[in-house]
C-alpha positions in Angstrom: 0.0 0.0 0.0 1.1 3.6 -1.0 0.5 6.8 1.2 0.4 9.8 -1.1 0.7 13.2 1.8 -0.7 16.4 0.4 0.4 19.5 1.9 -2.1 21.8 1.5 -5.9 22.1 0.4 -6.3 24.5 -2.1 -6.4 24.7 -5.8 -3.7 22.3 -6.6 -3.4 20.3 -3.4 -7.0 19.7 -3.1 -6.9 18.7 -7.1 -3.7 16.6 -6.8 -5.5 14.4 -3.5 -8.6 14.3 -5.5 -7.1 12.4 -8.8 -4.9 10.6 -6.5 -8.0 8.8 -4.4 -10.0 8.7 -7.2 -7.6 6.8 -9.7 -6.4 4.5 -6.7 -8.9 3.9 -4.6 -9.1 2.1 -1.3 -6.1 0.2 -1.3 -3.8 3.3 -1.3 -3.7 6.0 1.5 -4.5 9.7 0.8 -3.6 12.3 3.6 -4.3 16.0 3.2 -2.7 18.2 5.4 -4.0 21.7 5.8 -4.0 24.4 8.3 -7.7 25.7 7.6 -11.0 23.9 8.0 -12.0 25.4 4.8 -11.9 25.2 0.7 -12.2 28.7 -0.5 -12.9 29.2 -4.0 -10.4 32.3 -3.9 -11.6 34.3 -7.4 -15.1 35.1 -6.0 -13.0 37.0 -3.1 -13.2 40.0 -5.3 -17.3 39.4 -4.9 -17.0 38.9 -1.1 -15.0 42.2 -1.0 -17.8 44.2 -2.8 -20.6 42.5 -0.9 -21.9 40.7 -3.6 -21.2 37.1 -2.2 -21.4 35.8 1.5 -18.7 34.4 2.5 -20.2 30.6 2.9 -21.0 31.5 -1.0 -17.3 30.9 -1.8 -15.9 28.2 0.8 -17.0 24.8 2.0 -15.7 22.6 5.1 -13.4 20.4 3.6 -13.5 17.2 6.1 -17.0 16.6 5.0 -15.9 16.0 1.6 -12.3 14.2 2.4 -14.7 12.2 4.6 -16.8 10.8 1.8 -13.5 10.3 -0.4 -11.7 8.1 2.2 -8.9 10.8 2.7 -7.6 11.3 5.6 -7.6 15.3 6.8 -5.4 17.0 9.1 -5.8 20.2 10.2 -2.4 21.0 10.8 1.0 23.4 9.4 3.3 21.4 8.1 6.4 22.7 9.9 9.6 20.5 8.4 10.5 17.9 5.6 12.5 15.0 6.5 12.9 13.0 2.8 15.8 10.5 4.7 13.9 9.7 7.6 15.8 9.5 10.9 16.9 6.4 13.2 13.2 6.1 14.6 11.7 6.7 10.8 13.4 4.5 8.2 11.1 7.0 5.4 10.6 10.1 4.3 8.0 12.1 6.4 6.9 15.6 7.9 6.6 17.3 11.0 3.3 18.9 11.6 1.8 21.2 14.1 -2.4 20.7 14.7 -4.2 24.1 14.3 -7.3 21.7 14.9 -8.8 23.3 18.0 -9.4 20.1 19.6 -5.4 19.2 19.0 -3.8 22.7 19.1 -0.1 23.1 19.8 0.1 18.8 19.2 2.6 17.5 16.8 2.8 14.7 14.3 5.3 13.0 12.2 3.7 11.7 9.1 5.4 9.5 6.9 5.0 9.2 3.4 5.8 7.4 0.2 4.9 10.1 -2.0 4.9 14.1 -0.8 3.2 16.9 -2.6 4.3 20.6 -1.1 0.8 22.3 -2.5 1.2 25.3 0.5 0.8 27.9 -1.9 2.2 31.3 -0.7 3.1 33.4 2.1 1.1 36.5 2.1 4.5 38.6 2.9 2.7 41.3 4.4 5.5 42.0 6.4 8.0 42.5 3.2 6.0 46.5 3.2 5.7 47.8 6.9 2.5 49.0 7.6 0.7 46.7 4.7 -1.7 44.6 5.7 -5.3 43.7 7.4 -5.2 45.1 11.1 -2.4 47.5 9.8 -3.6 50.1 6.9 -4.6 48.1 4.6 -7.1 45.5 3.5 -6.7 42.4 1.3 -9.2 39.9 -0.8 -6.3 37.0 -0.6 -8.5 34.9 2.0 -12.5 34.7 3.0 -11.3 36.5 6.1 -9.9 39.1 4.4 -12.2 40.2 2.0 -15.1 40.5 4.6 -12.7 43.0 6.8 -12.5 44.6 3.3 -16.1 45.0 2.1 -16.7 46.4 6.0 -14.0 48.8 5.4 -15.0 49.3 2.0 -19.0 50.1 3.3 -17.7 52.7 5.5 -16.2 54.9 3.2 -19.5 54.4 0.8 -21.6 55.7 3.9 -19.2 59.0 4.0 -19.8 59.7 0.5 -23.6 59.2 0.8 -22.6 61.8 3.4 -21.2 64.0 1.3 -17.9 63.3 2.0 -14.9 62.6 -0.3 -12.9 59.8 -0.6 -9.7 58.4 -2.3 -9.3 54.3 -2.7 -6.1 53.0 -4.0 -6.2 49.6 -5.4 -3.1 47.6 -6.7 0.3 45.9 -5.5 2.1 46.6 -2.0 5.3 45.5 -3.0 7.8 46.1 -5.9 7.7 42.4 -7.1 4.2 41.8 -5.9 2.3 39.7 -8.5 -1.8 38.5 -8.9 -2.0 42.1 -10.7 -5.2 40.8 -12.2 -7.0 40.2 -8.6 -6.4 43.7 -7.8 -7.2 44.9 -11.0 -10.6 42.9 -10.9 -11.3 44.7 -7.6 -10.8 48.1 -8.1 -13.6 47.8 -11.4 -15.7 46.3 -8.8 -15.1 48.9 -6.7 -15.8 51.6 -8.8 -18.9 49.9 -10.0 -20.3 49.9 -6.6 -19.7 53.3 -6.2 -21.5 54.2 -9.5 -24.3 51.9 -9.5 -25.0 54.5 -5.9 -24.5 57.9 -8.1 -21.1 58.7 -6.0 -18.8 59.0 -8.6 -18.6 62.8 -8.3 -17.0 62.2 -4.7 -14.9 58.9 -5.4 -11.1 59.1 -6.8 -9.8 55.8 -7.8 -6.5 55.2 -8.1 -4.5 52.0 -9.8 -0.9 51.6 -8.3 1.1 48.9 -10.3 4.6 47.7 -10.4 4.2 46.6 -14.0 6.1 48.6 -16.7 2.6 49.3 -18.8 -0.5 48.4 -17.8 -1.6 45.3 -18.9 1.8 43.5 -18.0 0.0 41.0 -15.6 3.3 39.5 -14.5 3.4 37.4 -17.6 5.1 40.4 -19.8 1.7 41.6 -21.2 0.2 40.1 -24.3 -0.7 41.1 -27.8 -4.3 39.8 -28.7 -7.1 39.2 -30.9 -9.7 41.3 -30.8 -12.8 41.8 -33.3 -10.1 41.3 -35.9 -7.7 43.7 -35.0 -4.3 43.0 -32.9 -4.0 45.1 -30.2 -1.8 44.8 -26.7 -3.0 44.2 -23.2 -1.7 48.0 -22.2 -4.3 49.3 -24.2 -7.0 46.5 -23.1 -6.2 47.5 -19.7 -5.5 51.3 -20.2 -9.1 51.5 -21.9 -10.9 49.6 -18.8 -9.4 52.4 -16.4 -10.3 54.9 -18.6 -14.2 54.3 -18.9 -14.1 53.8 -15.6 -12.7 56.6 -14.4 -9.9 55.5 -12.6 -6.7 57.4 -12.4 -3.1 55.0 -12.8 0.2 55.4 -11.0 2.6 52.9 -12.8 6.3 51.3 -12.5 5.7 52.0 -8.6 7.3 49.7 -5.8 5.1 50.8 -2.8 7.8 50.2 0.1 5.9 51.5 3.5 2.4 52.4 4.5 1.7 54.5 6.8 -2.2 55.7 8.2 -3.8 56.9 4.9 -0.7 57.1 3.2 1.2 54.9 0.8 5.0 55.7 0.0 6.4 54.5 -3.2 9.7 54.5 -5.7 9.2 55.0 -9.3 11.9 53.0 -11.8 13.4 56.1 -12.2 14.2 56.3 -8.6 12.3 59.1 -7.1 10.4 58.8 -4.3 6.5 59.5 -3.8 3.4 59.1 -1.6 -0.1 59.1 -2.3 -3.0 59.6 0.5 -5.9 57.3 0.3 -9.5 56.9 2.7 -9.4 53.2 1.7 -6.6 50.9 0.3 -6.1 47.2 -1.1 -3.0 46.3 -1.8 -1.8 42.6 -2.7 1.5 41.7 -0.8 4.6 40.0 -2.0 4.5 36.3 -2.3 6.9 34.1 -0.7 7.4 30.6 0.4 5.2 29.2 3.8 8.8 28.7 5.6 9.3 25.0 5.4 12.5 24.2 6.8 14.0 20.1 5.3 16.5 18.0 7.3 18.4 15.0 6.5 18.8 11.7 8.4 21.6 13.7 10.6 19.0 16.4 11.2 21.9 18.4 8.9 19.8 21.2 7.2 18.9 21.1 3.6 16.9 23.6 3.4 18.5 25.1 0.1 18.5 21.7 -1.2 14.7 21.1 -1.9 13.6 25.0 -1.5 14.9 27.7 -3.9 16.1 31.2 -1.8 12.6 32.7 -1.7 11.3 29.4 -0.2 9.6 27.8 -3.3 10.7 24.3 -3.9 12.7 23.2 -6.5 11.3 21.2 -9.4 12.2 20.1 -12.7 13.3 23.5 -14.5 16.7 25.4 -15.4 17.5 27.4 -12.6 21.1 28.6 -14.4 21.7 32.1 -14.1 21.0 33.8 -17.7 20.5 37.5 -18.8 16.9 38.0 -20.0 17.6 37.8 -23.3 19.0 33.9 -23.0 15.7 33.3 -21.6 13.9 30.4 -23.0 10.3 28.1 -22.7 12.5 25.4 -21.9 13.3 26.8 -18.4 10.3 26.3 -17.0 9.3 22.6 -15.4 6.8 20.1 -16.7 6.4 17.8 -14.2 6.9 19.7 -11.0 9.3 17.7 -9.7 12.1 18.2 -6.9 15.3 16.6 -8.6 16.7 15.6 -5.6 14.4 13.7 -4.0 12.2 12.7 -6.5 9.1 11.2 -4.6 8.5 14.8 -3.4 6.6 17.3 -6.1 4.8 20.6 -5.9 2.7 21.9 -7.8 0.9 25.3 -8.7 2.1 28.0 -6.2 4.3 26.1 -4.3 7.0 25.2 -6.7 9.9 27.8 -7.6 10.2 29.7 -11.2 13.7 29.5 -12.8 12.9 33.0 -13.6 10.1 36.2 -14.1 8.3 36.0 -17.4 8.3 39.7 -17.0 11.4 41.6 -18.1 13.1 42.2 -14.6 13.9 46.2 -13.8 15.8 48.0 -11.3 15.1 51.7 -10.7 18.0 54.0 -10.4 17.9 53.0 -6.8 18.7 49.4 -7.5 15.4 48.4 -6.4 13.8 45.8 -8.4 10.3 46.6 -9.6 8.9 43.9 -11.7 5.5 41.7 -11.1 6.8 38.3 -10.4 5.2 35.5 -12.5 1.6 34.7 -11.8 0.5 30.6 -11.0 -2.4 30.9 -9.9 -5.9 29.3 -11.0 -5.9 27.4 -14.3 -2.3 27.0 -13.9 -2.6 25.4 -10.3 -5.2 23.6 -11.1 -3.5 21.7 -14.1 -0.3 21.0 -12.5 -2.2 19.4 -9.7 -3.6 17.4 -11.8 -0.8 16.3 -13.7 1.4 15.8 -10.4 -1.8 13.3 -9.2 -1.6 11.0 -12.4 2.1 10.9 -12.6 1.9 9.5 -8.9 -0.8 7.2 -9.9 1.6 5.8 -12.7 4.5 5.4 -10.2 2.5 3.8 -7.4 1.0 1.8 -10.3 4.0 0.9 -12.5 7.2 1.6 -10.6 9.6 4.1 -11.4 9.6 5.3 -15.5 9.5 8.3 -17.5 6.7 10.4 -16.3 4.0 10.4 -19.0 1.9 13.8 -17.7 3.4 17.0 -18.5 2.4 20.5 -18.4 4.4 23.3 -18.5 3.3 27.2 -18.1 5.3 27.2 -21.8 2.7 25.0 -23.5 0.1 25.9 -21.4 -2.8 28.0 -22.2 -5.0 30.0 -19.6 -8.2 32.0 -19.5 -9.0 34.8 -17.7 -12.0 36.7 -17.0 -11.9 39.9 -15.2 -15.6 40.8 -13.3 -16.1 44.8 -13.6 -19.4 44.9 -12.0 -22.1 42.3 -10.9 -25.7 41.2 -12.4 -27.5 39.4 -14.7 -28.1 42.2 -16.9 -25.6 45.2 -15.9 -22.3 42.9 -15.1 -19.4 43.0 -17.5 -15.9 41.3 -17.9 -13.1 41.4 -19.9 -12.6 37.8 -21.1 -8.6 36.9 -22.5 -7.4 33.9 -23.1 -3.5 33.6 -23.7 -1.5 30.6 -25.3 1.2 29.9 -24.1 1.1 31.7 -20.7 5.2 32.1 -21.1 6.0 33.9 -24.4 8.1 30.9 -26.4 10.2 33.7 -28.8 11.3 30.8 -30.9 8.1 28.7 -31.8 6.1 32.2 -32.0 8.8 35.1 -33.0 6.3 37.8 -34.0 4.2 37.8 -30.6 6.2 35.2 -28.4 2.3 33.5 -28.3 -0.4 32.1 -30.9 -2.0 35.3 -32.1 -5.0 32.3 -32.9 -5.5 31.5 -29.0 -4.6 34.7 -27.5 -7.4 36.9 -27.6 -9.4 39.2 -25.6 -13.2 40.4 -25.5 -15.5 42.4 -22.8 -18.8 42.6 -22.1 -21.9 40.9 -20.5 -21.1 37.3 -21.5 -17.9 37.1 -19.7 -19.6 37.9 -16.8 -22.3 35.4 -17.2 -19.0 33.1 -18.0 -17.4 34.1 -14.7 -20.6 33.3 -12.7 -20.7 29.9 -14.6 -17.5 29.2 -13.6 -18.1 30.0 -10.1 -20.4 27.8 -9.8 -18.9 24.6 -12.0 -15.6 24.8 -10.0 -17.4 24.9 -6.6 -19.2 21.5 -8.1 -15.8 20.3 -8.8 -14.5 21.5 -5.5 -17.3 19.6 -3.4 -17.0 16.0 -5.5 -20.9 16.2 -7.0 -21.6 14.0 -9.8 -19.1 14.0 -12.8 -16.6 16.0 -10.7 -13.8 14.9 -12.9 -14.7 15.4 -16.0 -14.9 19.6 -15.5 -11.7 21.2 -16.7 -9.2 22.7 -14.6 
């Protein structure tokens, strides 16, 4: 019998340790190890944060549903790796801590045969002092968060209906932040709140980005299809801030936040602030802080994790200028190459490099998105990293079969600016492949065929469809498997 560990429960992990039970069943041992009680279907944040969802509208509990797979869920941090074992553990396993309230502060080593790291990120809040929910800023990264936000975010509304002015400033809170497209999501639905209530005239909005041009998205920006015409992602982005009368502060790497007051440094080194009522800001991403010992309890840390805490996988992690950049960097089956029973998919794993050109202001302070993996990414590589288990478990030791990387990947992408059936909008891109191969597609660095770009109503319907078919997914109803990632 195999025992498959899953370190963490959300897009990927919970993906990966579905395939896994599903394709082997009862004779093989799923565990799930997760420091929430929750799934949270993270996207529909940006609704929770503009009081449009409730909060149970975009999570579940997810021992209910490990429950009726036969996987076993811990609610626990995983703390340390130990691949070698020790003299009491002849196996790889990990040390967890329970954040289960009826275990809290207990400890477990669970050993494994196969591990998947699916942590995800730190939310580096701390990488900006002063950023961050129950500091001066509010976030739509967890449930939690985007409530704080949308009570935050009511206030202000009541000041206006008031008669009072207000400033919100939406974006990143760090120079290398990345999930631009979350924060650019929110800040539409922000400002369609504030116009379906006829208070534009006392709203500024503000956009404060660490991407070169708008439209950059972390993933170098995009040329697309559109009714015919080839246009760029600045100007697909430029245009949505435009009609909706929001105001852009680009090439910015907010460094500090103080009370109603965010200080930033352009790329050509001068240094700003701009005053806000209300703020979101996504952090920096960075690794959860796994630490990996060998059987000597030596550290390894920087053996199976890469400096900023990601783990290391099956890509070129050689030093190059940008220009010796290629597809072939990036990994395909999200594999650590050291010990190879351990994998980690979507989040979790480490890039060889941006797919964003990197920049340095005048300074020497790097302000550049970092490269996005969230969603349809995660989901994939979850999936992948499940069935190449399944072969292993199944076969032995071979050629893994499953591939998928971000360079052959495609992606959608639908961006809500505003909510209902009949006055919603989106803008709706796809993008193929999500990393720009220069040498298969030298013109555009993607397929000008598959990356394209469209808004209106019907990508919101599509975003409220998806909602709800991923959620389906999520909870194991009928036919779970065959949805898409």
């Amino acid at each position: 019998m195999a025992k498959i560990v899953v370190l963490g429960a959300g897009i990927s992990g919970h993906t990966a340790a579905a395939f896994i039970k599903k394709k082997l069943g009862k004779k093989h041992e799923v565990v799930v190890v997760s420091p929430g009680s929750y799934y949270q279907w993270i996207p529909s944040n940006i609704w929770v944060g503009v009081g449009r969802m409730s909060v149970d509208q975009v999570r579940f509990k997810l021992k209910k549903v490990y429950d009726k797979w036969k996987i076993d869920f811990k609610q626990a941090k995983a703390v340390s790796i130990h691949p070698e074992g020790n003299e009491v553990i002849n196996r790889g396993f990990v040390t967890i801590e329970y954040t289960d309230p009826e275990k809290i502060g207990e400890t477990e080593q669970v050993d494994y045969d196969y591990l998947v790291n699916a942590t995800g990120p730190k939310l580096n809040f701390e990488g900006t002092p002063g950023l961050g929910p129950g500091k001066n800023t509010e976030s739509v990264c967890s449930c939690d968060h985007a409530i704080h936000a949308w009570e935050k975010l009511q206030s202000c509304i009541k000041k206006m209906e008031a008669g009072e002015k207000q400033t919100f400033l939406v974006g990143t809170g760090h120079s290398m932040a990345t999930c631009q497209g979350a924060a650019f999501e929110y800040i539409l639905n922000v400002a369609y709140e504030i116009r379906k209530r006829k208070l534009e005239h006392l709203a500024e909005l503000i956009w404060i980005t660490n991407e070169y041009e708008l439209g950059d998205f972390g993933m170098g920006g995009a040329f697309i299809k559109r009714g015919g015409y080839i246009t760029s992602t600045k100007v697909f982005a430029e245009s949505f801030l435009i009609e909706n009368g929001i105001r852009w502060i680009k090439r910015a790497g907010v460094f500090e936040i103080e009370p109603g007051k965010a200080n930033y440094e352009t790329l050509d080194g001068e240094k700003n602030s701009v005053e806000f009522d209300f703020s979101m800001l996504i952090p920096g991403f960075s690794g959860v802080g796994l630490k990996a010992f060998d059987k000597n309890n030596e550290d390894i840390t920087s053996t199976i994790f890469a400096p900023n805490g990601f783990t290391k996988v099956d890509a070129d992690y050689t030093p190059k200028d940008f220009e010796e950049w290629k597809a072939a960097d990036w990994p395909e089956t999200y594999r650590n190459p050291t010990y190879r029973n351990i994998f980690a998919p979507g989040i979790a794993f480490a890039p060889p490099h941006s797919i964003s050109k990197p920049m340095k202001s005048k300074n020497g302070t790097a302000i550049f998105p970092a490269p996005p993996r969230t969603g349809m990414p995660s989901g994939v590589s979850g999936k992948i990293v499940a069935l190449n288990i399944v072969n292993l478990v199944k076969k032995g030791e071979h050629d893994l079969k499953h591939r998928a990387s971000m360079a052959k990947m495609g992606a959608a992408c639908v961006v809500s600016a505003g909510f209902g059936m009949t006055k919603g909008s989106a803008a709706t891109m796809t993008v193929f492949p999500i990393v720009q191969d220069w040498d298969k597609y030298p013109e555009w660095g993607r397929s000008i065929k598959y990356t394209m770009g469209e808004p209106g109503l019907a990508g919101h319907w599509l975003k409220w469809t998806m909602h709800y078919m991923f959620l389906h997914k999520a909870k194991g109803y009928p036919f779970w498997w065959l949805l898409p990632e």
